[in-house]
N, C-alpha and C positions, 0 to 999 in steps of 0.2 A: 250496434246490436248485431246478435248473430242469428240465423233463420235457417234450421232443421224443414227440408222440403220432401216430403215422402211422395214420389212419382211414378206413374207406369209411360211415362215416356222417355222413349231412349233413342231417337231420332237424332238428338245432337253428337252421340255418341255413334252414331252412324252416318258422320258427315254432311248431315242435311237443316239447310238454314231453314228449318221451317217455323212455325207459331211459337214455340217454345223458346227457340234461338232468340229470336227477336224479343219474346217476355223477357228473358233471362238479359237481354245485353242492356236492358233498361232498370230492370227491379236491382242487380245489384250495384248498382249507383246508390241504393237507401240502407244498405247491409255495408257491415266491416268484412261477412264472412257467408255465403249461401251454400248447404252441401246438401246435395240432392242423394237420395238413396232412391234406386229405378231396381227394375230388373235384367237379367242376365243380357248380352249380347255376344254375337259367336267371334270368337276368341281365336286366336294360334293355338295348337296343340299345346305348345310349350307353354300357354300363362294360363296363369290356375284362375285370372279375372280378380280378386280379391289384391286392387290396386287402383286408390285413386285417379280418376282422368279431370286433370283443369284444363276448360274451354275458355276462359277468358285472362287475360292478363293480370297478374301477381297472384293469383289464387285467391281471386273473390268469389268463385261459384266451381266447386269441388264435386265431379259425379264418382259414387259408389257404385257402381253394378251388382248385380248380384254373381256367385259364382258360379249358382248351381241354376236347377228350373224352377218354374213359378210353383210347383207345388212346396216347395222351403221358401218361400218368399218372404212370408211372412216371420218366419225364425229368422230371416237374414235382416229382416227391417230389422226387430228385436233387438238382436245384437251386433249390429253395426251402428244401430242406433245410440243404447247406451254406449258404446266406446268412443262415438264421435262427442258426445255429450261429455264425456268424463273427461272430454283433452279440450272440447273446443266452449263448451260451458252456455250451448245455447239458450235464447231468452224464450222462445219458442218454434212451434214445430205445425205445418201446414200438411196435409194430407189431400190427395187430390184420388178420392172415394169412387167406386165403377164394383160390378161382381165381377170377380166372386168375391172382392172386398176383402183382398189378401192385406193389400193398405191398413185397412184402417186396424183391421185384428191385429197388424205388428205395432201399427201407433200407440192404439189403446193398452200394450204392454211396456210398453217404453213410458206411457206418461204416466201409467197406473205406478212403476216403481219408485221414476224420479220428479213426480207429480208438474211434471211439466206442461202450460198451456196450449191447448192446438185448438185449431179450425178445420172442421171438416170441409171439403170444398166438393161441392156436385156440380159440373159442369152439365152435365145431360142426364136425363132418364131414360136409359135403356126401353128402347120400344114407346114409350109418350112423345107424341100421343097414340102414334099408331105402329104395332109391332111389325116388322117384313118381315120375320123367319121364326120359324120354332124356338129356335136358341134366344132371340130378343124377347119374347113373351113368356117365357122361363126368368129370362134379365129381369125384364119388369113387374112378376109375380114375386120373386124374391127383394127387389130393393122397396117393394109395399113391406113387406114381415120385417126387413133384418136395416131399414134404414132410420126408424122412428128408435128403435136399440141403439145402434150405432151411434148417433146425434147425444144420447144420454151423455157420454163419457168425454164427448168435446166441448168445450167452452161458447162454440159458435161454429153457425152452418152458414158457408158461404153459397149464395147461387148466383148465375150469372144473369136471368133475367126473371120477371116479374111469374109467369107461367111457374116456370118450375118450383119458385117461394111456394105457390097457393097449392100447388098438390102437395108437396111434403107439407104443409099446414093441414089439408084435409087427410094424411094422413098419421097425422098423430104428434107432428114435431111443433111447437111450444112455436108460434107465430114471432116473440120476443128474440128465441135464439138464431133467426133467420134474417140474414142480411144480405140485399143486392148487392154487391162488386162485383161490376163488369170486367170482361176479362178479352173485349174486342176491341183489342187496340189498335187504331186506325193510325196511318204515319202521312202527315202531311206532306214534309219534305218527298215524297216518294208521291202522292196522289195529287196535290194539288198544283193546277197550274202546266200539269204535264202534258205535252200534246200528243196527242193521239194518235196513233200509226193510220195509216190505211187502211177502210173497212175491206176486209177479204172474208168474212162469215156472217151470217146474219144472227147465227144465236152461238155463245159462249157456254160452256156446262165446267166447273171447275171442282174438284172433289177425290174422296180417297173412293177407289171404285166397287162399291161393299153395296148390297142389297136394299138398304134402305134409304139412299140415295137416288134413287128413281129412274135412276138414266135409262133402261130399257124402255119406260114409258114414253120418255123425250125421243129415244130414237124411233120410237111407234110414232110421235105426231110427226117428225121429222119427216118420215117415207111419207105422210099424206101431202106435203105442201111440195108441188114442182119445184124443181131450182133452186130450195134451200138449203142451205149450207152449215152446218156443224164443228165446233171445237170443242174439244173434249180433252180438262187438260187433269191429268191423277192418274192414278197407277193403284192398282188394287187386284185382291182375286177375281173380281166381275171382268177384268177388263176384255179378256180373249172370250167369255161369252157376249159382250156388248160387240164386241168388232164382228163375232159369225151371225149377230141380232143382224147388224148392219149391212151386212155381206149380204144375209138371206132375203131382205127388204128390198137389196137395189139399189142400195146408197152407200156402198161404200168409196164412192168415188168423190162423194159432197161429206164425206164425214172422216175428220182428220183427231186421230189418238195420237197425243204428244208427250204422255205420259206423265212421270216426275220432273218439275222443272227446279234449278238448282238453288235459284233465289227469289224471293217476293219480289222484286223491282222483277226479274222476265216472265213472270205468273201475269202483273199486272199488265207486261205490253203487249203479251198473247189476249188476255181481255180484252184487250181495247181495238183487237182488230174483229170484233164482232158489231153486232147493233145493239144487241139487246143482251140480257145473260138472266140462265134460267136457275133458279133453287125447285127441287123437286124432291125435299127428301120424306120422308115418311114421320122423322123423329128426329132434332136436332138439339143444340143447343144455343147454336147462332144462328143461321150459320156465320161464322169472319166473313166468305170468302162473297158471301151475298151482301155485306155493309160493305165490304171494299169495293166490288164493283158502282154500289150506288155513288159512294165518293167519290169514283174516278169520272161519275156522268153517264155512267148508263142505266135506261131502265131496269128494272126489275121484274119477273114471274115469278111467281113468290109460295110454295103451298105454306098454311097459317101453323110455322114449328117456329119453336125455339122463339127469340126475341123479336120476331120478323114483324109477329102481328102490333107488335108496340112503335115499329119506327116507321111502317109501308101504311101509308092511306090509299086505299085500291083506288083507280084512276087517277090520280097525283103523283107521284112518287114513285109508282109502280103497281102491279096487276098481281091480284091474285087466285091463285089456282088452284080446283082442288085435284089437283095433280093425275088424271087421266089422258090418255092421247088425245080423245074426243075436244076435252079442254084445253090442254096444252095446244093443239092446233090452233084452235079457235083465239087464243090470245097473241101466240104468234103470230097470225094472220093479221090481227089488227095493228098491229106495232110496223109489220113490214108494210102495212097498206098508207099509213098515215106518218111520214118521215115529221110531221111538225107535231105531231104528240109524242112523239119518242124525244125529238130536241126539249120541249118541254118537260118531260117525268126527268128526263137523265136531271137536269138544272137544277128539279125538285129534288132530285135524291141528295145532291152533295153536301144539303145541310146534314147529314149523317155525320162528318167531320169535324163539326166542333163538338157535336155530343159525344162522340169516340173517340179525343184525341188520346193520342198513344200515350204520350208524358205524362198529363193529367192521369188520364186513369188509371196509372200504373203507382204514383205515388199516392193516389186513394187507396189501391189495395195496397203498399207498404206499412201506411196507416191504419187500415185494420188490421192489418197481423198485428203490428207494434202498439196498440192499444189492448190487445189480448195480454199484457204483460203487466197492465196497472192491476192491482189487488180487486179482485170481485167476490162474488158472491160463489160459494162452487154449483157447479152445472147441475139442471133441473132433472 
């Protein structure tokens, strides 16, 4: 079977093994053929971009860029779309949905023509639960109006955890077309059993470094605790304001920015030279990098986004926060005070790993896509 993937991630296409590399080097094991259509990335003068890039060997997962900027985006899904269709004869086509929802506008012209099956996918809701900046509370005012429309024209809404289902339920999308497929795929081979560097930090913070992320908070509890130590590993526009946060406080000497790292196996051994590792984001969808940590054994701080409140029992597993300095200290504090609670939560967390395993959950969402192909009823 062949699988049309409409995507706004181009990270592979910019040499970085990140989430997606790793979906993409599993999922198409269950495809004869995967072509992703993403947006533009900057080019040589000399290439016009309108030339496929394959990332995997013999041309099982084919990226289209776009040529132009996101504002034609949606014209280039369109018609890149039917042209790939018309040579490669796909069975269906997946959309991974965000505003300004340029995705799905070119999907829904592509499958309106050649009445082809898709799934919409929402990994996250902009700004849910809680928005950090103007532009997210805009996000999340517009995917209320235009995501209950949207969902009409796809066969099926994919979410990644429980939370997210129940709001687009409450707001208007048909409970039936809504399906869990997780999308945090944990890798044993790489977590389990792995031993652990030498602790040189006591708290881990891993993330892309953007406002809703919290990390300015963490470095606010950070300055209140003497002698504690910080890694901070992502790369993002916050990040030269987090370093002069840190500067300004008096810690920049216990607070270490290491940026982008190049592959999941050095993310996770930077983790593992902490004690604990903190999730502090405002609005997520997982996070991954917070179920990875718990699999590899360490505690978790956790504020209640994304899948967290379904897999972290506060005082078992991991602590949760409602993500102020005040608080953030105050759980920090108990985790560094008591080294055999922490040996315990880390132990509790690693069951995270067979709920997450990678393989597994990756050929359940093959199988939802590829059951989108059996004859149904048309969309509600």
């Amino acid at each position: 079977m062949r699988l049309l993937m409409i995507s706004g991630d181009r990270s592979i296409l910019q040499r970085k093994q990140g989430a997606f590399w790793y979906t993409l080097q599993e999922l198409r094991k269950h495809w004869d053929r995967i072509d992703v259509i993403c947006p533009r990335i900057p080019r040589p003068k000399n290439d016009n971009g309108d030339s496929p890039s394959e990332v995997f060997p013999n041309g099982t997962v084919v990226f289209h860029p776009c040529p132009w900027g996101l504002f034609w985006q949606s014209l280039w899904i369109a018609r890149k779309g039917r042209e790939l269709l018309e040579e490669h004869h796909h069975d269906v086509m997946t959309v991974h949905e965000y505003p300004p929802f340029y995705n799905g506008v070119g999907a829904a012209r592509i499958a309106r023509t050649l009445r082809l099956p898709y799934a919409l996918e929402i990994h996250h809701l902009v700004g849910y639960p809680h928005p950090a900046t103007p532009s997210e509370w805009i996000g999340r005012m517009l995917s209320r109006l235009y995501l209950p429309h949207d969902a009409k024209r796809a066969r099926a809404v994919r979410v990644v955890n429980e939370t997210t289902g129940e709001q687009l339920v409450r707001w208007g999308i048909p409970r039936e077309k809504i399906h869990v497929v997780s999308s945090f795929y944990l890798d044993p081979t790489v977590l389990r059993g792995k031993i652990r560097p030498p602790v040189i930090y006591d708290v881990a913070f891993c993330a892309r470094l953007v406002p809703n992320k919290g990390l300015k908070n963490l470095i606010r509890a950070i300055a209140k605790i003497p002698q504690a130590r910080l890694l901070v590993i992502g790369d993002g526009p916050q990040r030269l304001k987090c370093e002069k946060l840190a500067a300004a406080l008096g810690i920049e000497n216990r607070t270490a920015f290491l940026g982008w790292l190049p592959t999941f196996e050095a993310v996770i051994s930077a983790i593992g030279t902490a004690r604990m590792f903190v999730v502090n984001s405002l609005s997520e969808g997982g996070p991954r990098t917070g179920l990875e940590a718990m699999a590899y054994g360490m505690p978790v701080i956790t504020t209640r986004v994304g899948v967290m409140p379904e897999v972290v029992q506060d005082g078992v597993n991991g602590l949760f926060t409602d993500g102020t300095p005040d608080d953030l200290e105050r759980k920090i504090r108990t985790l560094l005070a008591d080294e055999a609670l922490c040996d315990r939560m880390g132990k509790a967390a690693t069951s995270v790993l067979d709920r997450f395993e990678r393989t597994k959950l990756i050929a359940e969402y093959a199988e939802f896509l590829q059951s989108l192909v059996q004859p149904s009823s048309p969309p509600a």
